[in-house]
C-alpha positions as CSV (number, residue, x, y, z in Angstrom):
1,X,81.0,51.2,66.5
2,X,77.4,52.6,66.5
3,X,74.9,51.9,69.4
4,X,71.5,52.0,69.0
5,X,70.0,55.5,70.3
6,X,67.6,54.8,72.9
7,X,66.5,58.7,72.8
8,X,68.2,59.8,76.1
9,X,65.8,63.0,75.5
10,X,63.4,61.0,77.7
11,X,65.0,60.0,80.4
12,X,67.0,63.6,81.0
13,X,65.7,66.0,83.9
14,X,64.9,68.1,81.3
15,X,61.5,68.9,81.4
16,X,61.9,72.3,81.2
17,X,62.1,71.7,77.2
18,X,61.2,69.7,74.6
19,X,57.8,69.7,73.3
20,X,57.7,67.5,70.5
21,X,60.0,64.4,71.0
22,X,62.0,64.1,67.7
23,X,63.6,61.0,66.9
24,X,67.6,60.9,67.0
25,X,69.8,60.6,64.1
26,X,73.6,60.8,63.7
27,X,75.5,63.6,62.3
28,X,78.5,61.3,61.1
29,X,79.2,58.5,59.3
30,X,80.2,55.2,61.4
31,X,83.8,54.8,62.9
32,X,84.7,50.9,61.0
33,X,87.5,50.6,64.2
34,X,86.8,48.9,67.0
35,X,86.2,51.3,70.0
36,X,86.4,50.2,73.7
37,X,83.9,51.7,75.4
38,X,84.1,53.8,78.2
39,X,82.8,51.3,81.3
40,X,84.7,48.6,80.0
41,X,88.4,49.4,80.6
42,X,89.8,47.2,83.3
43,X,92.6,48.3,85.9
44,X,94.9,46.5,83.9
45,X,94.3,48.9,81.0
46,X,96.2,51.1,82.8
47,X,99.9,50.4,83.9
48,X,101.9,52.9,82.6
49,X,101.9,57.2,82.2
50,X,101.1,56.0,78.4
51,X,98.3,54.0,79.4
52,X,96.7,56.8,81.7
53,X,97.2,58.8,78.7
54,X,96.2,56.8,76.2
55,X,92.8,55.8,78.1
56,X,92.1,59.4,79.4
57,X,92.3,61.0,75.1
58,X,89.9,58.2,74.2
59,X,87.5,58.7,76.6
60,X,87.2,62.1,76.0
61,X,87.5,61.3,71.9
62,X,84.1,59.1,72.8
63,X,82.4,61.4,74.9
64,X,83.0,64.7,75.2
65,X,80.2,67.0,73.2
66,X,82.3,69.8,72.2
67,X,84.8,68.8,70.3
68,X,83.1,70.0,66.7
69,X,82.4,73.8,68.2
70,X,86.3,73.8,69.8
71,X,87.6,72.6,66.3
72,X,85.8,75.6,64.7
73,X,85.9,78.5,67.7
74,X,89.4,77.6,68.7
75,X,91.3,75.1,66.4
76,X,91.2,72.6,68.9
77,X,92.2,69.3,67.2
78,X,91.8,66.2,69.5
79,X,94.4,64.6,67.0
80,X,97.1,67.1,67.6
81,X,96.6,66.7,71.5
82,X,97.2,62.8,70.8
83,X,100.6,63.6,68.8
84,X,101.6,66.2,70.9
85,X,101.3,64.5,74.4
86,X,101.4,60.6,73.9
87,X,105.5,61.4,73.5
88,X,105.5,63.0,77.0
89,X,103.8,60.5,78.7
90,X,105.3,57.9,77.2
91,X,108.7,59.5,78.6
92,X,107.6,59.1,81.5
93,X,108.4,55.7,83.4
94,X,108.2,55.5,87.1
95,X,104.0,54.5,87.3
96,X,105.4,51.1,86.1
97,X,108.1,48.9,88.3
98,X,107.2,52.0,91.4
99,X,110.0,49.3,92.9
100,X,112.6,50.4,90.7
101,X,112.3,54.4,91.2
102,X,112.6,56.7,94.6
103,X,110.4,58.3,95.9
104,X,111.5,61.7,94.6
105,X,111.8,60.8,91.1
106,X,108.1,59.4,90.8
107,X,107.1,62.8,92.6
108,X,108.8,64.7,89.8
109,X,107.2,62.5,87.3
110,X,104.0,63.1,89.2
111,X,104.1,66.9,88.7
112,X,105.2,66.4,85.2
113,X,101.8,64.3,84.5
114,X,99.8,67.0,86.7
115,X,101.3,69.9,84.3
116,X,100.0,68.0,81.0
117,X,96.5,67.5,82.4
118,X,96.6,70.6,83.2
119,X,97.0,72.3,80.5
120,X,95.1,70.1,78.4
121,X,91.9,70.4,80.5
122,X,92.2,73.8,80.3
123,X,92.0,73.5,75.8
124,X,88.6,72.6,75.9
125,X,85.4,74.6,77.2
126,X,83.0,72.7,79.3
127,X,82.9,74.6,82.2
128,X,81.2,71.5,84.0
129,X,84.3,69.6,83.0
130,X,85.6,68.1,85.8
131,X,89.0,65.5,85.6
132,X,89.8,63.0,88.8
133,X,93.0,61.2,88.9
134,X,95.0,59.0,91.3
135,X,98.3,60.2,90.7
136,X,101.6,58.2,92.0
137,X,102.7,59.9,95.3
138,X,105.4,57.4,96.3
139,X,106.5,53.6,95.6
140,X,103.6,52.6,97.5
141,X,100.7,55.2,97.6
142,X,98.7,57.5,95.3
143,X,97.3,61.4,95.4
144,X,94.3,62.0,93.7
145,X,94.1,65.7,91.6
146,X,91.0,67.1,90.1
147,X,91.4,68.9,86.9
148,X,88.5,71.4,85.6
149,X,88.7,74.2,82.7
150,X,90.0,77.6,84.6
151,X,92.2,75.1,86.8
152,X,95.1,77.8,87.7
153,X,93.8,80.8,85.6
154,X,92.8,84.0,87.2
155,X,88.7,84.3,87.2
156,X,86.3,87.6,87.5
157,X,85.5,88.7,91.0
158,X,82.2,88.1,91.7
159,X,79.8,88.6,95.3
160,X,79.1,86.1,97.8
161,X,75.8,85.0,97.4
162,X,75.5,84.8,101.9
163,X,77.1,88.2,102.1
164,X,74.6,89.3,99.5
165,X,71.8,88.1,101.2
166,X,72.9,89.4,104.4
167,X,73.4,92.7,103.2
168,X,70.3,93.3,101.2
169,X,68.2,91.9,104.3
170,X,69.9,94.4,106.9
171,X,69.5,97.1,104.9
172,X,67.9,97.2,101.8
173,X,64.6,95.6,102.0
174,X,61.1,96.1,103.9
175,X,59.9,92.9,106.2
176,X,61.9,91.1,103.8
177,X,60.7,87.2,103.6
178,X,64.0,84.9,104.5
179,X,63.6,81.0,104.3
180,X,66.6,78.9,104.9
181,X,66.0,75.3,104.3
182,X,67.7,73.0,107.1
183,X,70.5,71.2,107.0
184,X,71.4,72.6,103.5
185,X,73.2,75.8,102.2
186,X,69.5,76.5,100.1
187,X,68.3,80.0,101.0
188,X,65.9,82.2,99.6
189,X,65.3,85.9,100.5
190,X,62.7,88.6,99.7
191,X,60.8,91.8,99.8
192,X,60.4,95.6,98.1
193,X,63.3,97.7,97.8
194,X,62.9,100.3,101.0
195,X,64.1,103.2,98.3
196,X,61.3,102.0,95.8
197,X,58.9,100.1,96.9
198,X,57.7,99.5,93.5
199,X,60.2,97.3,93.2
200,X,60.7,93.8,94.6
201,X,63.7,91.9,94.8
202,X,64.4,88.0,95.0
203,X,67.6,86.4,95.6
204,X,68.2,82.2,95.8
205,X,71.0,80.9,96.7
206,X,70.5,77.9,94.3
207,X,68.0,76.3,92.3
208,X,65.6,73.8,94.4
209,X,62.3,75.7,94.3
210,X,60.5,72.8,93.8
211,X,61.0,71.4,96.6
212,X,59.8,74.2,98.3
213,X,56.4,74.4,96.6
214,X,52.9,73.0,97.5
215,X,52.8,69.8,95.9
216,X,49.9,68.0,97.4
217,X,50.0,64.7,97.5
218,X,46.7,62.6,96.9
219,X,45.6,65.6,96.8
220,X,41.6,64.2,96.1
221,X,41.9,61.9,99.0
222,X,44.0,63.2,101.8
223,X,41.3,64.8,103.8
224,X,40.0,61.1,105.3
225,X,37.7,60.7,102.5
226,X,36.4,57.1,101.9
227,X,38.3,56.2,104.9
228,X,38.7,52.0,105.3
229,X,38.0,49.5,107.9
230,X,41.3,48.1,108.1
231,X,43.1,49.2,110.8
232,X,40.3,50.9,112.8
233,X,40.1,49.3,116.4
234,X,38.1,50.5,119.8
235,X,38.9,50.3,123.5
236,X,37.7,47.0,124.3
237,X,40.3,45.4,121.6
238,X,43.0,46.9,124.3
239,X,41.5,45.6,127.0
240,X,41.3,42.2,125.6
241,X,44.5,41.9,124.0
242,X,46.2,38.6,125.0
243,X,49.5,39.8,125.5
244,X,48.1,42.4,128.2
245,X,46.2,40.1,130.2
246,X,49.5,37.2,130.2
247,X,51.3,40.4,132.5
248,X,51.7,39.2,135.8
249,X,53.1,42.0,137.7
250,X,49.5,43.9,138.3
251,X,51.4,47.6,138.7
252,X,53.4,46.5,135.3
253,X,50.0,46.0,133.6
254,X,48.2,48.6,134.9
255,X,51.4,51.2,133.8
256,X,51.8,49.9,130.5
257,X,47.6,49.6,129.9
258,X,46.9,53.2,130.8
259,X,49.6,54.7,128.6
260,X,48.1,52.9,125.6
261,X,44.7,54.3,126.2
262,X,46.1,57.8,126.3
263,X,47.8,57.0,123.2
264,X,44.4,55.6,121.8
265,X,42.5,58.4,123.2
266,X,44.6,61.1,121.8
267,X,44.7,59.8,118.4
268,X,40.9,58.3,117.9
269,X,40.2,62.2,119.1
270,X,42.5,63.6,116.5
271,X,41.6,61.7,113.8
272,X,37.9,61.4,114.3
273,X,37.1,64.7,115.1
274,X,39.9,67.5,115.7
275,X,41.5,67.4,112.0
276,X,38.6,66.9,110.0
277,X,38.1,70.5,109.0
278,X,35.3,71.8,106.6
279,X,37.7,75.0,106.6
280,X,40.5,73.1,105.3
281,X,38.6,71.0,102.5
282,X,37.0,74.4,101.3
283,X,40.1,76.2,101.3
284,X,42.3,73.5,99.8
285,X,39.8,73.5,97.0
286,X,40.1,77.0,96.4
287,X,43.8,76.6,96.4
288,X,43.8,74.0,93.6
289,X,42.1,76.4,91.4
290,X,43.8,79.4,92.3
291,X,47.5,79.0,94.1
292,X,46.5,81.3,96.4
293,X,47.4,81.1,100.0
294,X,44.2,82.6,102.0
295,X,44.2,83.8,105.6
296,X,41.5,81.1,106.3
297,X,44.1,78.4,104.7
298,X,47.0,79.5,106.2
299,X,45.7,80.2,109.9
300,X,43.7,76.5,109.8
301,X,47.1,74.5,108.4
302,X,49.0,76.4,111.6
303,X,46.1,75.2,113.8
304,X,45.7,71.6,112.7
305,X,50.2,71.5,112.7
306,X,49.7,72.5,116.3
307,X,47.6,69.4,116.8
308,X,49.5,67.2,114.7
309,X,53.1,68.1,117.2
310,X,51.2,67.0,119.7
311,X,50.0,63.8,119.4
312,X,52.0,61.4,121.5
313,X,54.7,58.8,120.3
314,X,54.0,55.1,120.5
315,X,54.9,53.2,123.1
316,X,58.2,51.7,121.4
317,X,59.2,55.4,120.4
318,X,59.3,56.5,123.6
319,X,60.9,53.9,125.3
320,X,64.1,54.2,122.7
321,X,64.2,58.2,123.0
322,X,63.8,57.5,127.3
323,X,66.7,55.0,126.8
324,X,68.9,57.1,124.4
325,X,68.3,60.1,126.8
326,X,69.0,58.1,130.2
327,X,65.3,58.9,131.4
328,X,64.3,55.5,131.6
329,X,62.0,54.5,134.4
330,X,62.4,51.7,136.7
331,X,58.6,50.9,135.7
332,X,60.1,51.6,131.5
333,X,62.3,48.7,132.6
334,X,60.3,46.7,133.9
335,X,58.6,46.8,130.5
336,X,61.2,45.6,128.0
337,X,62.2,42.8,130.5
338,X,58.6,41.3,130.5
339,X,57.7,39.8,127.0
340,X,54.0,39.7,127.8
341,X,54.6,43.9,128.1
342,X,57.3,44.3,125.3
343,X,54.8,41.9,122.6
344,X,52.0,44.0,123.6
345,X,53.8,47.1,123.0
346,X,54.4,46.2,119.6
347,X,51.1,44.7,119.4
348,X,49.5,48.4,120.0
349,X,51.9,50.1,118.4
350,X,51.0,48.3,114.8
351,X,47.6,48.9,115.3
352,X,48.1,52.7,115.8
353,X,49.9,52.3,112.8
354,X,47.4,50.6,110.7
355,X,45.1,53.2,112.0
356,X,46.9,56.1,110.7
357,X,47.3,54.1,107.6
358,X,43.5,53.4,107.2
359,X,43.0,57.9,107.7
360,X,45.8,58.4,105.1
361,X,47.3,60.2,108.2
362,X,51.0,60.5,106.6
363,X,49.5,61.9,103.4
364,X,47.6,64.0,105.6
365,X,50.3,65.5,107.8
366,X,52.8,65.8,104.9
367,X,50.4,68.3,102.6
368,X,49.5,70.3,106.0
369,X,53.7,70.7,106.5
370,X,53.8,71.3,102.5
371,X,51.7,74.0,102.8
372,X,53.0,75.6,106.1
373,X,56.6,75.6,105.0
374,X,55.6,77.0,102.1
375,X,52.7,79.4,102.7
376,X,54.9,82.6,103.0
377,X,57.0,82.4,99.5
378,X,53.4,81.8,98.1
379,X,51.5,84.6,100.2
380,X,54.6,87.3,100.0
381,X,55.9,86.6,96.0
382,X,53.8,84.0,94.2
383,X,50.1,85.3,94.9
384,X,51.0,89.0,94.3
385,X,53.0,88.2,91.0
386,X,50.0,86.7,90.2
387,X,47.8,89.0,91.1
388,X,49.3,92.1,89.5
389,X,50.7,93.3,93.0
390,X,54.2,93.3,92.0
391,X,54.7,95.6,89.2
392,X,58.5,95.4,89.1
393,X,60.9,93.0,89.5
394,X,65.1,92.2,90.1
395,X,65.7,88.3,90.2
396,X,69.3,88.0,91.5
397,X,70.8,84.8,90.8
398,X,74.5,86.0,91.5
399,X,76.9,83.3,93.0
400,X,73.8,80.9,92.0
401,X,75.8,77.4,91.5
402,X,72.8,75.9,89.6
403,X,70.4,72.9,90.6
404,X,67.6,71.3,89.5
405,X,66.2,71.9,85.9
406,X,62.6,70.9,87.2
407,X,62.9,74.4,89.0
408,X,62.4,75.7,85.0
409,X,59.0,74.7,84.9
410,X,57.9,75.0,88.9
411,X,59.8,78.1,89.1
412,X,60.9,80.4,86.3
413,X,58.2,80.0,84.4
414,X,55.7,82.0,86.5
415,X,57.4,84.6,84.7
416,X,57.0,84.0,81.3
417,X,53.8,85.4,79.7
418,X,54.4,83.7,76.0
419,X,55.7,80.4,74.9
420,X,59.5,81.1,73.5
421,X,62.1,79.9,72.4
422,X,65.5,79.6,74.5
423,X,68.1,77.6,73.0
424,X,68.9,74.4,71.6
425,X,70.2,71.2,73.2
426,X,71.7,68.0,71.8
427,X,73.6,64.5,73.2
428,X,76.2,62.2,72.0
429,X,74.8,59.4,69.8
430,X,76.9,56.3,69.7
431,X,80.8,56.5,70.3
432,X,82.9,59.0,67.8
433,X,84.1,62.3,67.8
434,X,81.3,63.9,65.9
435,X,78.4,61.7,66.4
436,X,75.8,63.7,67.7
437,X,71.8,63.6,67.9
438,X,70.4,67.0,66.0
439,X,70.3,69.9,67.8
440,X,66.6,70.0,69.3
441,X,65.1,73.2,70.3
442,X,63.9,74.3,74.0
443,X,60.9,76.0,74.5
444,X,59.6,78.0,77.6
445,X,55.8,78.3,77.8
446,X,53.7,80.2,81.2
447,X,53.4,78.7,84.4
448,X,49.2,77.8,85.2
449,X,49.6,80.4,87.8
450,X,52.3,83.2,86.2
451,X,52.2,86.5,85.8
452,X,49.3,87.5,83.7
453,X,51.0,89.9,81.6
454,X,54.3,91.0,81.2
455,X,56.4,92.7,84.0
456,X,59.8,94.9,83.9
457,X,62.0,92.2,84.7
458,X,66.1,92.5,85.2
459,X,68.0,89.5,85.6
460,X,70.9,90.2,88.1
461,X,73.5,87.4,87.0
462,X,77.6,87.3,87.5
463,X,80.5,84.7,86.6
464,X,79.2,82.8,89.6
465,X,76.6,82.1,88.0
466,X,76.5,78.6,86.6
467,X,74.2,75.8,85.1
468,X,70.9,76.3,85.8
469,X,71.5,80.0,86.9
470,X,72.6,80.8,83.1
471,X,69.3,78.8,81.5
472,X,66.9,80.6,83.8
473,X,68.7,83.8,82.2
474,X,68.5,82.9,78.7
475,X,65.1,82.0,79.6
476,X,64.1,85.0,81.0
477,X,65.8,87.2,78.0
478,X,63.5,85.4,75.5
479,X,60.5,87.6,77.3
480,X,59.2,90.8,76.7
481,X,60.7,93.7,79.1
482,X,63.2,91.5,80.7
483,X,66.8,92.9,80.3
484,X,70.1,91.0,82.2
485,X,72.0,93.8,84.0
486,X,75.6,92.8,85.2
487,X,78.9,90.4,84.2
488,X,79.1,87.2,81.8
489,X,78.0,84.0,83.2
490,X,80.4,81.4,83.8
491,X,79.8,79.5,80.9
492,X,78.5,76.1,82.2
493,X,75.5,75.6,80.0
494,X,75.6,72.0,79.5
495,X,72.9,69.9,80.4
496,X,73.3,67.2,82.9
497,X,71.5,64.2,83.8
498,X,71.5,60.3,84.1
499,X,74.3,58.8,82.7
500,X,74.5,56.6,79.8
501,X,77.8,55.4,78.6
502,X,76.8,52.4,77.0
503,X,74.9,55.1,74.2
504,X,77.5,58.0,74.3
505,X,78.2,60.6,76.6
506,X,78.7,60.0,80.3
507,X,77.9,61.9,84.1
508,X,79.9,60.5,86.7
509,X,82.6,57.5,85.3
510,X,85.3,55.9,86.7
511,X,87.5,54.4,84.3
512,X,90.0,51.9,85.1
513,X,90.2,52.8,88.9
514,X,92.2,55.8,87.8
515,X,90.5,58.1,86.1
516,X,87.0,59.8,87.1
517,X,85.0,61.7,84.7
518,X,82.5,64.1,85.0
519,X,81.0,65.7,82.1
520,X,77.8,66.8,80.7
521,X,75.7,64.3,78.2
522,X,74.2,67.7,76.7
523,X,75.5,70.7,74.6
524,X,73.4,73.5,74.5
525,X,73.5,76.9,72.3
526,X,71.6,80.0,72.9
527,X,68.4,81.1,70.8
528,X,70.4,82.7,68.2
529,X,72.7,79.6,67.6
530,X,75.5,80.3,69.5
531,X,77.8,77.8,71.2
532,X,78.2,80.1,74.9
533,X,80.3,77.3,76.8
534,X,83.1,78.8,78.1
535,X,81.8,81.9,77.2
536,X,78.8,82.5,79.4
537,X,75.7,84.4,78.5
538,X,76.0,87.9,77.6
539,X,74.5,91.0,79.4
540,X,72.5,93.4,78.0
541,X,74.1,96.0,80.3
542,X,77.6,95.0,81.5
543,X,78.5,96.1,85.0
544,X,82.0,95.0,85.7
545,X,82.8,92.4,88.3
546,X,83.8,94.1,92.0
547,X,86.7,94.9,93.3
548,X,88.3,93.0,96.4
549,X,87.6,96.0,98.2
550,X,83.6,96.2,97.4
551,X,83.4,92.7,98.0
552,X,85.0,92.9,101.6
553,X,83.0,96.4,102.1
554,X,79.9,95.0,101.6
555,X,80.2,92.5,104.7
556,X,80.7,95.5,107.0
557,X,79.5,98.5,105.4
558,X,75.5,98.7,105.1
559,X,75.6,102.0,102.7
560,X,77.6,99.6,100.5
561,X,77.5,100.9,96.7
562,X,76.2,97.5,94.8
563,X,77.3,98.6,91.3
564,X,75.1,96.2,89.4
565,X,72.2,96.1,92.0
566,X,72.0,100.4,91.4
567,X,72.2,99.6,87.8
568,X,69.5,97.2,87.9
569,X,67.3,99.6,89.5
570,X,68.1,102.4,86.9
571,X,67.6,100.2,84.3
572,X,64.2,99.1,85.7
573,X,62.9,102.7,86.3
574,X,63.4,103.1,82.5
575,X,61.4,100.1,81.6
């Protein structure tokens, strides 16, 4: 059964790609049988080791998007798994009438079913691949097991990406630039090589640049330009308010009357006069033209931020943090037990709001945080890359898990200095084995601010690195004078993104309460046509993966010997 293709190209996170939108068509004929799809199976599709089975093999046979490269790389035949398995499953019996069965005979059964998946998972490539399913545990509860491909086989040894860091900071690098983004495990670190300065190095512990960059927002208005009349209120409007003259108790009044006008005062000053800044509207103009962080820029944002922590909460704010914290004054409770006070409160407190509203305050005090959090990456990397200061360049994304494809266009494409092509990507079209959109092709093209011509450029890269790690190296190895200096990738290429079952290829499904599948809804190959899932891209100079022994030495041993990061600078030096 064909579904119309509604040309998921548009709605992926891929922007890092496709230039021409190009209509999809499918590579196979229709299936004439009937085809359940994937969203639609019920709980009571599954009641029995067969059922699981049976649901699991035609999920997969209606999503999965590597089943035509498998049947020709590996002689994987999704037909043969079908008659090879169903038999075993179907021999096994406790999942039904749990009642009739003790406890240790559905365990065996359990580790029988565990087994199969196991080694089924483990026939196919998709290194994002990833299997959930509540297993019987016992005649009245259920274990859930993940399968993935690798489950139980022995992988390459590869660096920490923290131990990395940590080492290269201590003892490799000059006033190295460190940013660690809070509450996350995001980390970025860098600076010149102390042994050759020529050099600089960059490390990230995963891909979410973008959020780190200076996106302004409103970016023609946020400086209190054409600011409205809503909102905007003077002294006498306190002093009038109805609410504050209904207070009985006189100290109550007074209390609660002079806190609002330090609020107002502080605020009316601050918006008025002490953040409007000729410096800042100059500079940020320069900014949008150039990217480049200037003294003037970054000293003014630090000033107005200092002004900006200090304006005082409203009145409501306060009183809940006092509250919260147990400092509470007798006069604070006198407050919220008079509803003359508390209605005035809120009263003032809105019309601060609607102040700050009317100044485009929040827009305001966002870009001035945008651009302090992000002020050094742009004054110690992106302003000399673009400026010719940086001459040579390692870009270490080792142990780099992946993350967001928007970082391909934000981020990694400061260093491209031509339009290239990368690779090609392609989705399911429809349910069926084979029915596939054509293979479209992904282009990389410069950043408005990147490097103005090309740079020696080595690409440190390792089998932890995964997803977006392994596009930004293939991306990188379509330029001029980069080379990609260490082990294979992981071989997790595949694109991932919204999901879309009703049209073929699924993210994140749970089917039937048992079974949970995540899988990409993209294939990719490399520039020169090649299928690398489960391969991983491949080095130009191969530097085998460390021992257990470097990778512990490293951690406590700052004249460490880093194999491939010696063999990226060699290899650099030639360039």
């Amino acid at each position: 059964m064909k579904k119309n293709n509604i040309n998921k190209a548009l709605i992926l996170r891929l922007c890092l790609i496709i230039l021409t939108v190009i209509p999809f068509s499918s590579c196979t004929r229709d299936d004439d049988e009937s085809i359940t799809e994937t969203g639609r199976y019920s709980s009571d599709a599954v009641e029995s080791y067969e059922d699981l089975f049976t649901v699991f093999w035609s999920v997969m046979d209606n999503e999965y998007n590597y089943f035509y490269e498998e049947k020709e790389r590996s002689g994987l035949d999704w037909d043969n798994v079908y008659a090879e398995y169903l038999p075993k499953f179907k021999a096994l019996k406790t999942m039904k009438d749990r009642e009739n069965y003790s406890n240790d005979e559905i365990l065996k059964e359990a580790n029988l079913e565990r087994s199969y998946f196991k080694d089924i998972v483990n026939r196919i490539s998709d290194k994002h691949f990833i299997l959930q399913v509540d297993l019987p545990a016992t005649r009245t509860e259920d274990n859930t097991e993940f399968f993935f491909v690798g489950k139980g086989k022995e992988s390459p040894l590869y660096y920490n990406k923290v131990t990395t860091m940590n080492f290269m900071r201590a003892s490799k690098l000059d006033n190295p630039y460190v940013y660690r983004k809070p509450n996350t495990n995001f980390r970025v670190l860098g600076g010149r090589l102390s042994s050759n300065p020529e050099i600089y190095y960059f490390s990230l512990s995963q891909f979410s640049m973008n959020s780190f960059d200076i996106h302004l927002q409103d970016k023609d208005n946020f400086l209190f330009k054409d600011i409205g009349t809503e909102g905007i209120f003077d002294r006498s409007q306190i002093e009038q308010n109805e609410y504050l003259n209904s207070i009985e108790n006189d100290v109550l009044k007074q209390y609660i009357m002079d806190w609002a006008f330090d609020i107002y005062n502080n605020w009316n000053e601050a918006l008025t006069t002490t953040l409007q800044s000729d410096v800042l509207t100059n500079e940020i103009e320069k900014f949008q033209n150039t990217e480049v962080v200037t003294d003037a820029l970054y000293n003014e944002t630090w000033r107005l931020q200092d002004i900006i922590d200090q304006l005082p909460a409203t009145i409501i704010e306060t009183l809940q943090s006092r509250f919260n914290n147990g400092e509470a004054s007798m006069l604070d409770r006198m407050l919220v037990g008079d509803e003359n006070a508390l209605n005035f409160a809120y009263a003032f407190d809105d019309q601060i709001e609607k102040t700050k509203i009317s100044y485009n305050f929040d827009t305001y005090s966002h870009n001035i945080n945008d651009i302090n959090n992000a002020a050094e990456l742009y004054r110690s990397f992106y302003n000399p890359l673009r400026s010719g200061d940086i001459k040579k360049l390692i870009i270490d994304v080792r142990d780099n898990g992946g993350g967001d494809v928007i970082d391909m266009r934000d981020f990694v494409e400061r260093f491209v200095s031509k339009e290239a092509l990368v690779g090609y990507q392609r989705t399911k079209e429809g349910n069926g084995r084979f029915n596939y959109t054509p293979w479209v092709p992904m282009y990389v093209k410069p950043h408005p601010f990147a490097i103005p011509n090309p740079i020696p450029i080595v690409v440190l890269a390792d089998y932890g690195s995964v997803s977006m790690a392994e596009m930004t190296t293939m991306a990188l190895k379509s330029q001029e004078m980069v080379k990609f200096v260490g082990d294979y990738t992981h071989g997790g290429t595949a694109a991932l993104g919204p999901g879309d079952e009703l049209n073929g290829g699924a993210l994140n499904i749970t089917v039937a309460n048992r079974l949970k599948f995540y899988m990409p809804l993209m294939a990719t190959k490399d520039a020169s046509g090649k299928v690398i899932e489960g391969i991983g891209v491949e080095p130009d100079v191969y530097v085998a993966p460390p021992t257990q022994e470097e990778r512990q030495d490293m951690k406590v041993n700052a004249n460490h010997k880093d194999r491939a990061m010696e063999k990226a600078v060699e290899e650099l030096m030639k360039m």
